[in-house]
Structure formats: structure tokens, C-alpha cells
C-alpha positions as CSV (number, residue, x, y, z in Angstrom):
1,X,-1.8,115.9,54.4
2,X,-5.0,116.1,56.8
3,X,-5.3,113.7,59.1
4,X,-8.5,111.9,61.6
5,X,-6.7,111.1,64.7
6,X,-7.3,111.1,68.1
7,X,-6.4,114.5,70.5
8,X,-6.1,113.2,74.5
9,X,-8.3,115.8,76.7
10,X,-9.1,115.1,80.2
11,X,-7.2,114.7,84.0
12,X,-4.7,112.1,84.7
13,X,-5.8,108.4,84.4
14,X,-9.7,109.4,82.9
15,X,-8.2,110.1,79.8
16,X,-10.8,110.7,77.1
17,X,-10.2,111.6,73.5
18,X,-12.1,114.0,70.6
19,X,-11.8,112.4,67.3
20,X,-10.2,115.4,64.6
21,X,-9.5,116.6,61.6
22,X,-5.9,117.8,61.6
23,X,-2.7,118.6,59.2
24,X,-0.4,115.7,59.5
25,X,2.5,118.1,60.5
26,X,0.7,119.5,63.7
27,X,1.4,118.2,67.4
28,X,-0.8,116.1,68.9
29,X,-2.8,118.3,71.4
30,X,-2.5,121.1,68.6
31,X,-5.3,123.2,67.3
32,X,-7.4,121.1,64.7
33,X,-9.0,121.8,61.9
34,X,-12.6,120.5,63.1
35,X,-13.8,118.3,65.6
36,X,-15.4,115.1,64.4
37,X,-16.2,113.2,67.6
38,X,-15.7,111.7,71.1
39,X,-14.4,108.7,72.0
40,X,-14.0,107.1,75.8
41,X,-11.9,104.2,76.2
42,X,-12.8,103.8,79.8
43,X,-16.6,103.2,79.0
44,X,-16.3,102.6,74.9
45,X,-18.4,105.7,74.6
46,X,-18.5,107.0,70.9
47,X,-20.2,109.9,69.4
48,X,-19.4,110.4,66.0
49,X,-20.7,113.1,63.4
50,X,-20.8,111.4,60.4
51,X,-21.7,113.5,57.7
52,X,-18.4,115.6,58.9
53,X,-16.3,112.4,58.7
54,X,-17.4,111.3,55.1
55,X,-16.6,114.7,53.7
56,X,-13.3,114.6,55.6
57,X,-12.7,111.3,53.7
58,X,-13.9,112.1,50.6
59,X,-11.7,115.0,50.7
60,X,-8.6,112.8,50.8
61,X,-7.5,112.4,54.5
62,X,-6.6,109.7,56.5
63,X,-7.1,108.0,59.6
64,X,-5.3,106.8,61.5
65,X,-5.2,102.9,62.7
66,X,-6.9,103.3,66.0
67,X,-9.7,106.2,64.2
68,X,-10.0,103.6,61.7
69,X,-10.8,100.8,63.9
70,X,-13.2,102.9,66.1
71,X,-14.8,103.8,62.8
72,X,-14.9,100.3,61.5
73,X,-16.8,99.3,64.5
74,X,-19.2,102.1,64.5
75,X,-20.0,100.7,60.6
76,X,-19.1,104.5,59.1
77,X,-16.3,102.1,57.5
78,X,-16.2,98.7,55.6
79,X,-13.5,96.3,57.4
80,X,-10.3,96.4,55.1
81,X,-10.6,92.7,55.2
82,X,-14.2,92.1,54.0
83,X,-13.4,92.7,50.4
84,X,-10.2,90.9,50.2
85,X,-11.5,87.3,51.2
86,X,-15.1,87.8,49.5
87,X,-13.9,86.4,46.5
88,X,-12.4,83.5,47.3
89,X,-13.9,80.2,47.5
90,X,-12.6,76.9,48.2
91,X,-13.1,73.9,46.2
């Protein structure tokens, strides 16, 4: 199974990460399958190529919870919780 997770790059304590395509089964600073972005938890920098990530997903991978939540705040993704609580109404 491919998955979009996040490969650690960088020196000691300025940790930055590239957002990738990989096989599920690979470690984590292993060779990827293609590079999708940049992300920079010390500033919230986050460079995305989204056209790669949308083919990635329609192609069946996954992402992982944190790729998922940098995605869903960069709006490539709808918030799992958006459609769950649009329905209901109180009365």
C-alpha cells in the first residue's frame, strides 16, 4: 500500500520534513517514490504540489494523521468532520 507521510531531513533540533509518496513497508528515511512537499514545523512553512497529491490520492494511498492534518489545513482536503455533523439539526 502507498503511503503520504512525512521523511525527517535536516541537523539536530531544526528538523524539517518533505512530504512523500512511499510503500507502506519502507523505513522512514527510505527512498520514496516521489516527493510531494515541504513542511517546517519550526515556522509552519508548507509547500505543497497539489496536482501530485490528488493523483497520489486518487490512486488509492493514504496519509497519514499528521499529512492529513497539514493537508486539511492547507484546504487540499475537506475536514473528516465537516460532512458528518452537516446534516444534523436540532429541533
Amino acid at each position: 500500500m502507498i503511503k503520504l507521510r512525512l521523511k525527517r531531513y535536516g541537523k539536530k533540533r531544526e528538523v524539517s520534513y518533505r512530504i512523500v509518496a512511499m510503500d507502506a513497508r519502507v523505513r522512514r528515511d527510505g527512498r520514496p517514490l516521489e516527493e510531494l512537499g515541504f513542511y517546517n514545523p519550526r515556522t509552519d512553512e508548507v509547500r505543497l504540489s497539489v496536482p501530485a497529491i490528488m493523483k497520489r490520492l486518487e490512486q488509492g494511498a493514504q496519509p497519514t494523521d499528521t499529512v492529513r492534518r497539514i493537508l486539511e489545513r492547507a484546504e487540499v482536503l475537506k475536514p473528516a468532520y465537516v460532512g458528518a455533523t452537516a446534516g444534523a439539526t436540532k429541533e
